[in-house]
Structure formats: structure tokens, C-alpha cells
C-alpha positions in Angstrom: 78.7 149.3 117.0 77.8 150.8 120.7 78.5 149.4 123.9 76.1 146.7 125.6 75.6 143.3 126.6 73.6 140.7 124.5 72.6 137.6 126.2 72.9 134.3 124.6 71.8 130.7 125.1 74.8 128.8 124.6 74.4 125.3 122.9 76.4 122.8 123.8 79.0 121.4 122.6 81.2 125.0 122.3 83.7 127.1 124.6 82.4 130.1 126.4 84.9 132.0 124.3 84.2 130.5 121.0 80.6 132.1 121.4 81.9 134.9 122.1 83.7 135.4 118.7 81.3 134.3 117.0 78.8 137.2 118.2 82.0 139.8 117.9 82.4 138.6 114.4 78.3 138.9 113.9 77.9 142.2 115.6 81.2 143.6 114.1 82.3 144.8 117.6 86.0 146.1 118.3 86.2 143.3 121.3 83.7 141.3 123.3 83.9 139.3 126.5 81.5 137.2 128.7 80.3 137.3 132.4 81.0 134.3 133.8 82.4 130.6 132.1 79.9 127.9 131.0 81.4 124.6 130.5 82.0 123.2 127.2 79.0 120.6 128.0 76.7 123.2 129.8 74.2 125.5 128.0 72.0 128.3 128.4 72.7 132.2 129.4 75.7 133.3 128.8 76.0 137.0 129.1 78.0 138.6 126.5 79.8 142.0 126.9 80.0 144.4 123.9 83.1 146.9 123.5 83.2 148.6 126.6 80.8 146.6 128.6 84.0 144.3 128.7 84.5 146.6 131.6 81.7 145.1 133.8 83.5 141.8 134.2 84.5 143.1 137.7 81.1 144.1 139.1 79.6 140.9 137.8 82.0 138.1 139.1 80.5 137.8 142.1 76.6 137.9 140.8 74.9 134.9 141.8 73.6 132.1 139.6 70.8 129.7 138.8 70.9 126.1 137.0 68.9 123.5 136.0 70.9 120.2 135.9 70.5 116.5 136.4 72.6 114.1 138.7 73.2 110.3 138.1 74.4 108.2 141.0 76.2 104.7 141.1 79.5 106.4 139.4 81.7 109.5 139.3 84.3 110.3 136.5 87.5 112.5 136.4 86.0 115.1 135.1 82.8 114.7 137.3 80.1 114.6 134.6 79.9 112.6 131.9 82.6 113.7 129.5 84.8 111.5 131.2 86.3 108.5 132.6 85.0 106.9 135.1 87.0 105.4 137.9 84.5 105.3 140.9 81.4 102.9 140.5 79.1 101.3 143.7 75.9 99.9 143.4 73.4 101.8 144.7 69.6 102.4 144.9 69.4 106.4 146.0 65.3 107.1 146.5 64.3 110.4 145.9 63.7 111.1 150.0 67.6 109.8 150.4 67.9 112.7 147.8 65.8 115.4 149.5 67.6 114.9 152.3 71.3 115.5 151.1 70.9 118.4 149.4 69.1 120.0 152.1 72.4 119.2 154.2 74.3 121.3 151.6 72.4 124.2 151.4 74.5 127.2 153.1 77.8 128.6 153.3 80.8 125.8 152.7 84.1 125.2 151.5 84.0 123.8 148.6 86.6 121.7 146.3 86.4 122.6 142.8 87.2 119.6 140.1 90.1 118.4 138.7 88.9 119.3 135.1 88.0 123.0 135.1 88.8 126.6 133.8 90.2 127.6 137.2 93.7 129.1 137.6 96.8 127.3 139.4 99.9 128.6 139.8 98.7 130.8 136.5 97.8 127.5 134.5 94.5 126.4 133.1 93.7 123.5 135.6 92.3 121.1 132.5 95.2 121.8 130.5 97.3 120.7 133.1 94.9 117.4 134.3 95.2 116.6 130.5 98.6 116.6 130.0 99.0 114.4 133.2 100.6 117.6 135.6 99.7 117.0 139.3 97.9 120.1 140.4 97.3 121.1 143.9 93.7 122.3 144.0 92.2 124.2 147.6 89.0 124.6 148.9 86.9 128.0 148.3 84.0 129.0 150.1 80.8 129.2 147.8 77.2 129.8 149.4 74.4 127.4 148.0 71.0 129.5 148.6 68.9 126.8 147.8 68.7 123.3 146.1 65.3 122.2 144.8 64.7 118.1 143.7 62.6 119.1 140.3 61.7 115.4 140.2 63.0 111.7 139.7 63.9 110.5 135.9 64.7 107.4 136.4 66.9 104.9 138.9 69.2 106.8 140.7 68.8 110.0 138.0 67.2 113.0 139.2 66.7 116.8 138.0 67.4 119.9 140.4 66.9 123.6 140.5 69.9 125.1 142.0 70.7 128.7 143.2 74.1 129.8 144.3 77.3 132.1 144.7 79.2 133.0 141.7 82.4 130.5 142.1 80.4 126.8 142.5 81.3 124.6 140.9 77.5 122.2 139.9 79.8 119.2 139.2 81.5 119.4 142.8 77.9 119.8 144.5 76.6 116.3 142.4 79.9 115.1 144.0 79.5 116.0 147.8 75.8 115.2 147.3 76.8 111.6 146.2 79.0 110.9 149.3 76.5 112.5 151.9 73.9 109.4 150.1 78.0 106.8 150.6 77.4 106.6 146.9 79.3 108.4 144.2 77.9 110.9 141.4 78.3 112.7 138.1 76.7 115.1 136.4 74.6 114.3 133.3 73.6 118.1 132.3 73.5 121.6 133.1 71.4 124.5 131.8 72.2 127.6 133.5 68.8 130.0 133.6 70.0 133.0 135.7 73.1 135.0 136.3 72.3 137.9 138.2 69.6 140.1 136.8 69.8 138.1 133.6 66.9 135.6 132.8 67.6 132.8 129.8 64.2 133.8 128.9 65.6 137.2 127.2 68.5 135.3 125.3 69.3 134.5 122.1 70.9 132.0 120.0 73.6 132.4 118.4 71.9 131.7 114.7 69.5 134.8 115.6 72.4 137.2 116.6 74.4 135.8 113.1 70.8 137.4 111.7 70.8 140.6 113.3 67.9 139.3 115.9 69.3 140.4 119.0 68.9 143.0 121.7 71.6 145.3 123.2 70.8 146.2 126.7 72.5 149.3 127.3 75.2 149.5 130.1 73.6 152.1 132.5 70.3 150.1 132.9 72.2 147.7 134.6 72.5 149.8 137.8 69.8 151.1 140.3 71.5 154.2 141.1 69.9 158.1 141.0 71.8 159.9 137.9 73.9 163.0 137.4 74.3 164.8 134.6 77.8 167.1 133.9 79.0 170.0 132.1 80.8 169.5 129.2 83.5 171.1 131.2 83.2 168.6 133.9 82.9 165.8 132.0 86.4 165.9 130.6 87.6 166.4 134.1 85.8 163.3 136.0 87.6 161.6 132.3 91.0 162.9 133.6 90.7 161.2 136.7 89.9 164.6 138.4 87.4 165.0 141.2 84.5 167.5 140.8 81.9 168.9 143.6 78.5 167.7 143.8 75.4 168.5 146.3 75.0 164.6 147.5 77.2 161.9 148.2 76.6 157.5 147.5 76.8 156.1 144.0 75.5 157.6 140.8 75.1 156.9 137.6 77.1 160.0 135.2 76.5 161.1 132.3 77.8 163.5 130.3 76.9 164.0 126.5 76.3 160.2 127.1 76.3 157.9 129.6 79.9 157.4 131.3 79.9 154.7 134.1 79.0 154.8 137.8 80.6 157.7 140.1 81.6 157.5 143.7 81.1 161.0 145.8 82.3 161.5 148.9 82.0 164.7 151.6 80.8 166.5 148.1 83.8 165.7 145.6 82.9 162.8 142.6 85.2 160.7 140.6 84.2 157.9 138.3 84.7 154.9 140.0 83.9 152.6 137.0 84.7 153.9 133.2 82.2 152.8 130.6 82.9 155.5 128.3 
């Protein structure tokens, strides 16, 4: 099995990393990995990494995202959508300009808290494994960027469906939160479908049921980046794999290939060095 990514829609109703095995176990590869979580509830492109492609986890984590997902107002839960408990509830009566409105004031650069249920990291613990087991967990604000926040259309009372583009790192739950108390109302999140993650479209995944049938791409690792190519030696290439640096007529980023392609090179006044490994 070669290197590559495969992109998936992801079902609900399953861990990130339990679709993951299932596509290493379907594709036979010696490891896999994903770019970027989806909650156990949320669904759609998940991005998964194939043998060496594990390596691109780095250059991805800060690729931005886009999500479908739909807000209901008059309540909020622990875990901020509806997979939990609820233990805020007003009546309210939000109209869809009240809506327009609030998410227009959250559009741009903030700090933003991220819920008390999710797969961040504190103090090197899982923070939903530590809610869950009733641990008091000091969570801190991190700055996320919203690019934009489109109101897709009105379901029903108080239930509406958005478009939203952001950084990698924001949290949809938290924005149905801070959208909720901009309206002095409170809000959780009903569902999420995540459509974009960087170049990746959900329009080019696959289920999981097609990949378990062999009907799947593998998009190779080097189309990935929109840099002008080298090509080495077979002398050279086993030095730029030994960490040595080699001359070259140009300097910026390249992508290198030797025999095959072997990750992105960095050159600098004339001397290269791989800067990320794929090979």
C-alpha cells in the first residue's frame, strides 16, 4: 500500500479514530492517521492520512474549515449540543433578523472558550475524560478567527441552519454558545456536517462502506503542494535523506523528488535540505 490521503465522510455516531482503523484495516496500510478531529456526533470530511502521509499532520493543523450546522435556542447543555444535559433553559422567541445580527458580531478574530466536553488537552488529559469522571478542569481562552457566518435559513422556532467558515481550532459548539448570549438567550447545537478542510471538498469523499469495497481514491502526497519541483541524483538523494544539505541554482520551497517523490525542500543562499520527509 503507497502513501496518500483518502477522504471520508464520517457518519455519525463513530470516533474520528475508530474511522480511521477501519480504513487502515480496509486498505491494509502499515498506520493511518486523520487531519483534524470530528466529534463523535458530527459528520462529513474527514481527511485520512495513509502510511507516510501521517507526516502531514503538522502542515495541516492550521488549515481552515467549513461546516454546515444547526443551532437551537431556549437551552444549552454541558456538553453544548445535544448529547447532553441540559442545565441552562429561558424562554425565548429569537427571529431570524435577531439571528443575522449576532453572528455578524462574531465574525473576526476572538478569543474563544472551548467546551467543557471536548478532545482538547489539559494538563496532558483528555478534557471529556476528565468532565466525565467529575475532575475540575481549568480550561483558557484561544484565539480562533471566524471568516464568515452565513444564516442558511430558519427551520423552525428558535432553530436555524448556518454556513460557517473558520480557523482550524473553533470550536462550532462554543460559537452556538456565544451566539446564544449575544441574543441573552442560551444555545446548543443540534448538528454539524463539516464540508471543507483546507483544499479538501466533502464532495470528493467517501464512505466508509465504499473504502471497505475498494472504491476509493488515493490522492498522492506531492499534489497537495503548489511548489516548482526538483528532481536529484541518485547520489543526492541519499544525501538530502541523511539530513545533508546539497547545492541548488534557486532558493524558496520545492517539491523533491528523487526516484520518487520525497517531501518539500527548503533552499537557502543555494544549499537544500528536506524540510518535510514524506519518503
Amino acid at each position: 500500500m503507497t502513501s496518500g490521503i483518502i477522504l471520508i465522510n464520517k457518519p455519525k455516531g463513530i470516533s474520528s479514530n475508530t474511522a480511521v482503523n477501519i480504513v487502515k484495516h480496509a486498505v491494509g496500510a502499515k498506520k493511518c492517521g486523520h487531519l483534524g478531529t470530528l466529534d463523535l456526533e458530527g459528520e462529513g470530511l474527514l481527511p485520512v492520512t495513509v502510511n507516510s502521509a501521517t507526516k502531514l499532520f503538522d502542515y495541516f493543523l492550521q488549515k481552515d474549515k467549513t461546516y454546515i450546522t444547526t443551532f437551537v435556542f431556549g437551552f444549552e447543555t454541558d456538553t453544548l449540543d445535544l448529547a447532553g444535559r441540559v442545565i441552562k433553559e429561558k424562554e425565548t422567541n429569537v427571529t431570524l433578523d435577531d439571528v443575522k445580527k449576532a453572528a455578524q458580531k462574531l465574525v473576526g478574530k476572538q478569543n474563544q472558550m472551548p467546551p467543557l466536553y471536548s478532545a482538547k488537552k489539559v494538563n496532558g488529559q483528555v478534557a471529556y475524560k476528565s468532565a466525565r469522571s467529575g475532575q475540575q478542569i481549568e480550561l483558557h481562552p484561544k484565539e480562533i478567527e471566524i471568516y464568515s457566518i452565513k444564516v442558511l435559513r430558519e427551520i423552525e422556532k428558535n432553530t436555524f441552519e448556518f454556513e460557517i467558515s473558520c480557523s482550524s481550532g473553533t470550536y462550532i459548539r462554543s460559537v452556538c454558545r456565544d451566539m446564544a448570549y449575544l441574543m441573552s438567550t442560551y444555545g446548543s447545537m443540534h448538528c454539524i456536517l463539516r464540508t471543507r478542510c483546507g483544499v479538501f471538498d466533502l464532495k470528493d469523499a467517501f464512505s466508509l462502506e465504499d473504502v471497505k469495497n475498494g472504491h476509493y481514491t488515493l490522492i498522492p502526497c506531492d499534489t497537495l503542494f503548489d511548489y516548482d519541483k526538483i528532481y536529484l541524483s541518485e547520489v543526492d538523494t541519499q544525501k538530502v535523506l541523511n539530513g545533508q544539505l546539497i547545492s541548488v541554482k534557486k532558493d524558496g520551497l520545492f517539491k523533491v523528488y528523487g526516484s520518487e517523490f520525497l517531501g518539500v525542500g527548503e533552499s537557502q543562499n543555494g544549499l537544500l535540505k528536506l524540510k518535510l520527509r514524506l519518503f
